[in-house]
Structure formats: structure tokens, C-alpha cells
GUTI-768428 format. One record per residue: x, y, z of N, C-alpha, C in turn. Coordinates in steps of 0.001 Angstrom, whole numbers, always signed. Atoms other than C-alpha are relative to their C-alpha. Layout:
% residues N
PT      n_x      n_y      n_z     ca_x     ca_y     ca_z      c_x      c_y      c_z
PT        X        Y        Z        X        Y        Z        X        Y        Z
...
//
This chain:
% residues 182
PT      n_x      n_y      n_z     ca_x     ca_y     ca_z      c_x      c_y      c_z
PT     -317     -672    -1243     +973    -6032   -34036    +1434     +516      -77
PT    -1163     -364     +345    +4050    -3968   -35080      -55    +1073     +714
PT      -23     -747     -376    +3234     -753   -33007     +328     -251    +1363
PT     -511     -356    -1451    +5085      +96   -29938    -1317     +258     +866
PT    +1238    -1088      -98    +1764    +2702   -29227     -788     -909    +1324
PT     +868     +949    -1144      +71    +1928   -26128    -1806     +135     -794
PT    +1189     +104     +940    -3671     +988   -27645    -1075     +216     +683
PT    +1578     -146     -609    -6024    +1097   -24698     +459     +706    +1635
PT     -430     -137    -1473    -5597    +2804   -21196    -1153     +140     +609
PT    +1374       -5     -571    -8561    +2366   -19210     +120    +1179    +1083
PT     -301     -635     -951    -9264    +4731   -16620     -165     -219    +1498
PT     -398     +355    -1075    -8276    +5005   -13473    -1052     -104    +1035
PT     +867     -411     -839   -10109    +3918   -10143     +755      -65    +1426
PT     -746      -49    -1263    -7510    +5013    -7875     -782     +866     +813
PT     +821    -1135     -761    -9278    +6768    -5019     +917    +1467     +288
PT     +104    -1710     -275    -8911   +10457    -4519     -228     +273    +1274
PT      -20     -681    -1267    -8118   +11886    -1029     -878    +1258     +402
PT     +330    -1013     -298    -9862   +14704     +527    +1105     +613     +410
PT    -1331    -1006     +404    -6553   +15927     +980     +171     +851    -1241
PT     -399     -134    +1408    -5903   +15870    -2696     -984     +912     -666
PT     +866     -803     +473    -9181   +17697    -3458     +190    +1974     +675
PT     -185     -917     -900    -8360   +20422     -696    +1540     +767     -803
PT     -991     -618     +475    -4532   +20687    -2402     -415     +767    -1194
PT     +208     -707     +914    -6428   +21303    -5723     -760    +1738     -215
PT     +682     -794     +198    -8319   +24303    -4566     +862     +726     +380
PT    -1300    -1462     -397    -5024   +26477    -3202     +169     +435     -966
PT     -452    -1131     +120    -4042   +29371    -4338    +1566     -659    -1095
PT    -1176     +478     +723    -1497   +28129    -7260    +1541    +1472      -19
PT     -838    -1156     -433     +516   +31355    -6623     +928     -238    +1356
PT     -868     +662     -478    +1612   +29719    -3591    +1154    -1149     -131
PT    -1060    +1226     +583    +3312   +26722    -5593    +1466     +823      -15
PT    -1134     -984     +423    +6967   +27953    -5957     +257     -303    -1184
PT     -231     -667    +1311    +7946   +29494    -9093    +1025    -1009    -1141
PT    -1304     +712     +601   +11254   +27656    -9692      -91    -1598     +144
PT     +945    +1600     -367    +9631   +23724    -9996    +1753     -801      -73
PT     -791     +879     +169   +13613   +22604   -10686     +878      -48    +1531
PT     -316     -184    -1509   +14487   +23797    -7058     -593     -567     +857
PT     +830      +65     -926   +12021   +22748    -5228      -35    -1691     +578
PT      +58    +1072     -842   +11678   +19995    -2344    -1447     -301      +56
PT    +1266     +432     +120    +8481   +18870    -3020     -838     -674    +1074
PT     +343     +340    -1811    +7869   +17034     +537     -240    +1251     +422
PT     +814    -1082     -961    +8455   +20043    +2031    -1460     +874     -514
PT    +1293     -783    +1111    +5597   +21672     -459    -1247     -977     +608
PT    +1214     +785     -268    +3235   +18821     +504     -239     -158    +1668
PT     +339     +112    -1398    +4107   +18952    +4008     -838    +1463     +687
PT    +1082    -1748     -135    +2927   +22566    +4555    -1658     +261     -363
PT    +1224      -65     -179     -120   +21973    +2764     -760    -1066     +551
PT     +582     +771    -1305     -776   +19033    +4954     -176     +474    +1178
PT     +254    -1007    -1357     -530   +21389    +7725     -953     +802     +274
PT     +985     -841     +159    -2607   +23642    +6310    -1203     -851     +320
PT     +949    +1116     -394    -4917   +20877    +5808    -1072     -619     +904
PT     +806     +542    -1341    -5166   +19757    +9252     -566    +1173     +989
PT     +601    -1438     -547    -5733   +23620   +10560    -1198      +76     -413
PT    +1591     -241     +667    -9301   +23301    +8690     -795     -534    +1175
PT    +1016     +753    -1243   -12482   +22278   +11278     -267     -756     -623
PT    +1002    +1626     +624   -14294   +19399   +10993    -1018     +178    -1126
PT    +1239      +68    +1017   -17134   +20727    +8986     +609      -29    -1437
PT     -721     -159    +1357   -14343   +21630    +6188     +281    -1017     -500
PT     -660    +1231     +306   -12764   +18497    +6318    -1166     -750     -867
PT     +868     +810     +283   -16029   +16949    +5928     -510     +186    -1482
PT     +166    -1122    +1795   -16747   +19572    +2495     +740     -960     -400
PT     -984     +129     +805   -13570   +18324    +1351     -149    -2022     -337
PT      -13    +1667     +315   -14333   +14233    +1808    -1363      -68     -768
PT    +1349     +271     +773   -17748   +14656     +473     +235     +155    -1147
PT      -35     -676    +1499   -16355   +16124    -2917     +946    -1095     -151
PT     -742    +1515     +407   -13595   +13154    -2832     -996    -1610     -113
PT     +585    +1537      +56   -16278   +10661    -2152     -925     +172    -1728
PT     +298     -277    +1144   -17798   +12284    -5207     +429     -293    -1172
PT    -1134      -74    +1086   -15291   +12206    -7265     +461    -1601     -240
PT     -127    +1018      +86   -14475    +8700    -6414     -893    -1213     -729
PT     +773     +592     +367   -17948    +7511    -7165     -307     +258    -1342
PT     +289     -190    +1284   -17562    +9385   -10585     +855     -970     -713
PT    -1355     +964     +672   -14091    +7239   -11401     -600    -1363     -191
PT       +0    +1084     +282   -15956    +4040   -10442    -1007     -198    -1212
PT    +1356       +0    +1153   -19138    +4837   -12645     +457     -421    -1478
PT     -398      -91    +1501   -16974    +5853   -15545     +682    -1224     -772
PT     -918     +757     +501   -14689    +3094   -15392     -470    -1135     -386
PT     +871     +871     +472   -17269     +724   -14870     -774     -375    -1673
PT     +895     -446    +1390   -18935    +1942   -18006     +861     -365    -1113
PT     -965     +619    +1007   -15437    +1578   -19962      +98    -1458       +9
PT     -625    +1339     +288   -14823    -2287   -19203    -1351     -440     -336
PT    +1116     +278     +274   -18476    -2749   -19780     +179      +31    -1813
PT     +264     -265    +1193   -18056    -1669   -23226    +1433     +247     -999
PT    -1777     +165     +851   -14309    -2043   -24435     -483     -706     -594
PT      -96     +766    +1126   -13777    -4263   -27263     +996     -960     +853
PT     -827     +659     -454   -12466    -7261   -25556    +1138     -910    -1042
PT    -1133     +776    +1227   -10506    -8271   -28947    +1527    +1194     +241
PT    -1179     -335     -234    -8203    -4945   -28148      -74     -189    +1182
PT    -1098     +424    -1835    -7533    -6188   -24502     +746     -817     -350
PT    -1044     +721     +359    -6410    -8849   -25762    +1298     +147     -821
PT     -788     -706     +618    -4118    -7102   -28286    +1041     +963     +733
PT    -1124     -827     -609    -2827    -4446   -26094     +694     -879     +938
PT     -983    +1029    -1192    -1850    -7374   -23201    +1183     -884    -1314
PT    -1784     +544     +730     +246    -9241   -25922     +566    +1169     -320
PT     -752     -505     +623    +1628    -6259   -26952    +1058     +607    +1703
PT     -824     -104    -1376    +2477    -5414   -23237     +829    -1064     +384
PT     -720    +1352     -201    +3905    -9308   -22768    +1097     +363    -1064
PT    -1153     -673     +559    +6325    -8492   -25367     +686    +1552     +450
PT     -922     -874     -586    +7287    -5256   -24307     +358     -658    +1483
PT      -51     +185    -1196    +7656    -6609   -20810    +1152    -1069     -190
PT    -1012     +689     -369   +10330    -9259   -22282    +1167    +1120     -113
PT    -1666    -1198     +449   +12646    -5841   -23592     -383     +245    +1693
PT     -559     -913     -951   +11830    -4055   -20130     +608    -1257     +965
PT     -738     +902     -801   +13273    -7355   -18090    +1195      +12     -398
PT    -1098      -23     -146   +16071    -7173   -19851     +710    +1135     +189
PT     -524    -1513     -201   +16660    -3636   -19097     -296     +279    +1453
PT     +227     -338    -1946   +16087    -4461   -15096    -1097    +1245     +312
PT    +1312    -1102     -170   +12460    -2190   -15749     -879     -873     +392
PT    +1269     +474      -38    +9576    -2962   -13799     -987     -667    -1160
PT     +506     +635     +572    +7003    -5309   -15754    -1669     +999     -389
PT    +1044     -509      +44    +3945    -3474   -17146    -1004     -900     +228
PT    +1394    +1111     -529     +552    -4958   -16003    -1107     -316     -731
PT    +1017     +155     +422    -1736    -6635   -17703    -1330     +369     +250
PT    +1539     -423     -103    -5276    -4810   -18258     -896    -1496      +38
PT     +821     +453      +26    -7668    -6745   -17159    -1211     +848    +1295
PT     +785     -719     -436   -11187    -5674   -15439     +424     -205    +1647
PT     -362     +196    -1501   -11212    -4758   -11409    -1170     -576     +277
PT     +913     +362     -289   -14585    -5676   -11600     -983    -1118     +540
PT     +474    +1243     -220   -14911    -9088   -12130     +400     -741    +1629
PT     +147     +938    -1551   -15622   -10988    -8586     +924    -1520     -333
PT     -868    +1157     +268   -12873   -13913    -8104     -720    -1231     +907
PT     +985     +752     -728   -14230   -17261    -7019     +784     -836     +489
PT     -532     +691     -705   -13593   -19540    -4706     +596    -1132     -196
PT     -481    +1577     +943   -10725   -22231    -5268     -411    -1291     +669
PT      -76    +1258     -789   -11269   -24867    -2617    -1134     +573    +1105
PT    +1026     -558    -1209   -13821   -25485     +205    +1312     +136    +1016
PT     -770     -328    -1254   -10707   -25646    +2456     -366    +1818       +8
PT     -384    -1726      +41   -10088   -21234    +1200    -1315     +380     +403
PT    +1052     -230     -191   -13744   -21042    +1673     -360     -165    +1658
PT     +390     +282    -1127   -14136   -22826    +5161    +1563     +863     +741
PT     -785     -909    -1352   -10647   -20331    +6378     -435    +1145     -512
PT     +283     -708     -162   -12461   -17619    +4973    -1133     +471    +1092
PT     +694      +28     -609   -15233   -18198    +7041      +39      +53    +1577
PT     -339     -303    -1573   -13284   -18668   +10310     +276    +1266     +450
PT     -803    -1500     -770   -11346   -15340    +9862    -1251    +1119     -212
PT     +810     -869     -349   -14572   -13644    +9195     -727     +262    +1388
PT     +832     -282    -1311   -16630   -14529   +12297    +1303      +31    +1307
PT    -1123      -45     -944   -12976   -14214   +13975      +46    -1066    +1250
PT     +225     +845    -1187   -13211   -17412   +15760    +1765     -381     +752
PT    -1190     -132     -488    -9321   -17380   +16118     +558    +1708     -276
PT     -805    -1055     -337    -6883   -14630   +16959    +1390     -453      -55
PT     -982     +884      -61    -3292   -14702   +16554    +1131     +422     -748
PT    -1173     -201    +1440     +227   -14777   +14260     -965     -701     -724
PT     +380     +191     +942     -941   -15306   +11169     +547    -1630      -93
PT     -840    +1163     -381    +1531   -18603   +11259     -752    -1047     +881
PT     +920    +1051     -618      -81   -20254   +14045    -1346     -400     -318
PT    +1653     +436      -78    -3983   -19708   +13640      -13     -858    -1383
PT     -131     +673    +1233    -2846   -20890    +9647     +314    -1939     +476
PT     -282    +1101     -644    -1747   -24068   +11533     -811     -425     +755
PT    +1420     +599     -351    -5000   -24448   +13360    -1239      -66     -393
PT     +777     -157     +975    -7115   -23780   +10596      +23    -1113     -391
PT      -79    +1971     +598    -5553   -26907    +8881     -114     -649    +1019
PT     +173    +1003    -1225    -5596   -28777   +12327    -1945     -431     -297
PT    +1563      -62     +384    -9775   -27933   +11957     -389     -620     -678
PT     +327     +376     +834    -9838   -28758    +8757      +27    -1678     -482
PT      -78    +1715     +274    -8549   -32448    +8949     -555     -784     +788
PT     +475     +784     -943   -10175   -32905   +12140    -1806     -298     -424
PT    +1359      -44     +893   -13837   -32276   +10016     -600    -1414     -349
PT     +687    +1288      +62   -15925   -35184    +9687     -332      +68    -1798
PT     +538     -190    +1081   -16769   -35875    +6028    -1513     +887      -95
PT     +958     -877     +640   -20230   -34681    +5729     +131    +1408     +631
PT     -381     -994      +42   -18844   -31729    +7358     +626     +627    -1078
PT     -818     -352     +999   -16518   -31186    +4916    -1030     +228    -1381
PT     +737     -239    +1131   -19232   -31515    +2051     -787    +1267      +30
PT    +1048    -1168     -286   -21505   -28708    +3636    +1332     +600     -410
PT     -885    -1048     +555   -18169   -26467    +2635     +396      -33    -1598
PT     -881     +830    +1285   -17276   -28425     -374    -1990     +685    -1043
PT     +910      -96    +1167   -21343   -27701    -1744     -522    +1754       -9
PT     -153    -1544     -104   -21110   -23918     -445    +1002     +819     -791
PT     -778     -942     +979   -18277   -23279    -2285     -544      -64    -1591
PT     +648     +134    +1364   -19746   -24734    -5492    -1322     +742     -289
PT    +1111     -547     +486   -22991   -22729    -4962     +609    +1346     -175
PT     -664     -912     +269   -21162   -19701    -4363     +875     +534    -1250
PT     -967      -96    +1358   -18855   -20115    -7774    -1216     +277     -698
PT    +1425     -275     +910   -22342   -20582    -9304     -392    +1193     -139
PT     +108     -905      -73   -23585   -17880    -8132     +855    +1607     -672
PT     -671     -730     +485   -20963   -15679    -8883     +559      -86    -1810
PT      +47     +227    +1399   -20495   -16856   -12527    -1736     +425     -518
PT    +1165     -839     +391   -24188   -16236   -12992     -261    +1334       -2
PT     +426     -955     -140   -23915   -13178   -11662     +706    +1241    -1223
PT     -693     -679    +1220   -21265   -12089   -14392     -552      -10    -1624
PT     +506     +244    +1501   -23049   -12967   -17315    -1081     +393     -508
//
């Protein structure tokens, strides 16, 4: 592993605006000429203006071809981590962990380890499991601070075989989700 060379870049599944699809279809003759002059806000603010002058049905053109576009990024990308060589992931991440000790000492952001977006993360504890479950059916409201403080209040006030019905939900759930990766 002697090459600088970045070895794998997966592609991207950043979503795509219907803005962003709408900027790509202007009139590039409107861009200005002189790109070392230019205030680039104001350039994006104008065609945000433009933008919002479109009717609804346009708008709607313009999100349908982003939702398009989006669903092509996840397909494709899907398709790449499906079928990478997981011997260079591992290769290009050490080679990123070493570069990442030079860019610390050069006060540069840390490059990020590739790994898939795909894989589903599982549940660590029945406690994370039984406060996901509260804040879904929203049985509290609140600072974040307090209801976190009556969550655990809940949680210690739980009778044991309460506690197991969370404790054998989270373990089916991990199951589940490990089966479902493999």
C-alpha cells in the first residue's frame, strides 16, 4: 500500500433537488462569462427566483425528474456495494486512516471511511429499543432533556418481565435484521 491514489469512490446517493434539475436546464448563456468575478449567491439566488415564478404543474415536472434521478443514484449505488470487492474497501479505508493521520496534522478535515449506507444498524440495548418505541407512538412531548429523564424514570420503574418483553424484541429484531443481510 504505497500509493497515495484514491482506489475506490463509490457513487454518490446524495439526493438531487428539483431545483437543481430545473438550474440544469437554463439557458447556459445566462451563466456570466467572467466565472473569476462572479458572486455566485447572487447567480443562485436569481435562479431561485426564477424557480419559484414556475406553476405548480412545472414544479411538479421538475420533482418528478429529481425523484427520478434519485431513484437512479440509489439503484446504481446499490448495485456498486453489492458487488465491490470488499478486500479493496478494506484497502482504500487503511489507506484513508493513514492519510487522515498527515491531514490532522495539517488541521484538514478527516476523510471518511467507505463503508455501505445500506446496511440496517441494529439495536444495542432493549432500554434504545423500548425509547425508540416511546418516541415513535409519541407518548411524551417535550425538551429533549426532560422526556430523556422520564424515559429512564419508565424504564427503572418496569417490572422485570416487562423488561424481558423489550429485552426478547430487541433480540428478535437483531435476528431479524442480520438474517435479512445475508
Amino acid at each position: 500500500m504505497t500509493s497515495d491514489a484514491k482506489m475506490l469512490s463509490p457513487p454518490s446517493i446524495k439526493k438531487v433537488a428539483p431545483i437543481d434539475i430545473y438550474r440544469s436546464t437554463l439557458n447556459t448563456s445566462e451563466a456570466p462569462k467572467d466565472k473569476n468575478n462572479v458572486q455566485w449567491g447572487a447567480v443562485l439566488k436569481i435562479y431561485g427566483e426564477k424557480y419559484n415564478l414556475l406553476s405548480k404543474e412545472e414544479k411538479e415536472l421538475y420533482q418528478r425528474r429529481a425523484d427520478e434521478v434519485n431513484q437512479e443514484r440509489i439503484i446504481k449505488a446499490r448495485e456498486w456495494w453489492e458487488n465491490v470487492d470488499k478486500k479493496l474497501i478494506d484497502i482504500e479505508n487503511r489507506r484513508r486512516a493513514k492519510e487522515n493521520v498527515n491531514r490532522k496534522a495539517q488541521n484538514l478535515p478527516a476523510l471518511p471511511m467507505l463503508k455501505t449506507p445500506f446496511k440496517r444498524k441494529l439495536y444495542r440495548s432493549a432500554f434504545a429499543f423500548f425509547t425508540k418505541e416511546i418516541y415513535d407512538n409519541e407518548i411524551l412531548v417535550g425538551k429533549c432533556t426532560d422526556v430523556s429523564k422520564i424515559i429512564s424514570q419508565m424504564w427503572k420503574d418496569l417490572s422485570e418481565p416487562e423488561r424481558q418483553y423489550y429485552v426478547k424484541l430487541k433480540d428478535k429484531k437483531n435476528y431479524d435484521i442480520l438474517i435479512s443481510q445475508t
